[in-house]
C-alpha positions as CSV (number, residue, x, y, z in Angstrom):
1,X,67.1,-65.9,39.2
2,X,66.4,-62.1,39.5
3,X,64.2,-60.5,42.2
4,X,61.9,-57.4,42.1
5,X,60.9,-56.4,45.6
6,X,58.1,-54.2,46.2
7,X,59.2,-52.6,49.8
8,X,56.4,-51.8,52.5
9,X,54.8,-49.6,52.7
10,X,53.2,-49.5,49.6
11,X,49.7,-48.3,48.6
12,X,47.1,-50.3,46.1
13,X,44.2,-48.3,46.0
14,X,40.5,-50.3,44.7
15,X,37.6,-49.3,43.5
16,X,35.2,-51.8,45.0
17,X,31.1,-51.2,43.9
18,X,29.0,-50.6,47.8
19,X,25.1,-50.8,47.9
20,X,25.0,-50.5,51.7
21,X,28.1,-48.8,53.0
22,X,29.6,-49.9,55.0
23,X,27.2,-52.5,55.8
24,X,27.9,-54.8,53.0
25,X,30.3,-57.2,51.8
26,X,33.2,-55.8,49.4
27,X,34.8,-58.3,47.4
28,X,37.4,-57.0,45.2
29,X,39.5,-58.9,43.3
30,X,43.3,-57.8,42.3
31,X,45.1,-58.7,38.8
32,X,48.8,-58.3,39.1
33,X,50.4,-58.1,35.9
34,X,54.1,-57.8,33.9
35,X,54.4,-55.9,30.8
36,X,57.5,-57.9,30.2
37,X,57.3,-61.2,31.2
38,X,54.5,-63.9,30.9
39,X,52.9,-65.5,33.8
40,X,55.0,-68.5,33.5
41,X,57.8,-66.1,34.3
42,X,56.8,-64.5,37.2
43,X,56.0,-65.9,40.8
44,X,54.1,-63.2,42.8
45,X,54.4,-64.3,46.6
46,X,52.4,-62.6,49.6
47,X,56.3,-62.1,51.9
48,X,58.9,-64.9,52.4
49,X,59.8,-66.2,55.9
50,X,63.0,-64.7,57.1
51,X,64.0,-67.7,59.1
52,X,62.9,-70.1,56.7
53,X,63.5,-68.8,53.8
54,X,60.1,-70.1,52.3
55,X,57.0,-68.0,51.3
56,X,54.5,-67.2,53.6
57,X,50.9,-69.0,52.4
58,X,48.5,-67.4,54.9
59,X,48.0,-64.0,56.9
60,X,46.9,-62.9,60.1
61,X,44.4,-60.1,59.7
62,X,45.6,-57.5,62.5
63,X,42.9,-55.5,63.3
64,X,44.7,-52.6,64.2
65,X,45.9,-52.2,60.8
66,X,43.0,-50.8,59.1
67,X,41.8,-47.3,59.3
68,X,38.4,-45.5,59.9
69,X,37.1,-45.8,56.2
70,X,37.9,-49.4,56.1
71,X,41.3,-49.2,54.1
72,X,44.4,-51.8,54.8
73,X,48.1,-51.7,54.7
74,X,49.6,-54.8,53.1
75,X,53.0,-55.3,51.4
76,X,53.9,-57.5,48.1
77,X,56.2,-59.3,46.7
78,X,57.4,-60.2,42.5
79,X,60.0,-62.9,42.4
80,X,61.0,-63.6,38.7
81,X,61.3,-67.6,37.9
């Protein structure tokens, strides 16, 4: 099994459509995507536990961590199958 890694920090930037910024709800939705393998072949996981071993299935929204115009920092992960 091979492993791609993206290391923190990284930056995704959105586009998300506001009526009533900031007032209202933005819900974007991401698409991660291969041009070389299929998504049978790929396994994008949130982080892996580094005691355990196993990937981490939920996150604790710190919020220190986002900025004045309402960006985030978060970190990703690509494991290949």
């Amino acid at each position: 099994m091979a492993a791609c890694t993206g290391s923190p920090p990284s930056t995704q930037r959105l586009l998300c459509g506001g009526h009533l910024l900031p007032l209202d709800w933005q819900n974007c939705t991401l698409l991660f995507r291969s041009q070389t393998y299929s998504g049978s072949e790929i396994d994008i996981q949130l982080a892996v536990d580094g005691d355990t071993g196993k990937p981490i299935e939920w996150v604790d929204i710190d919020p220190e961590a986002f900025t004045e115009n309402g960006g985030g920092r978060s970190s990703t992960a690509l494991r290949r199958l």
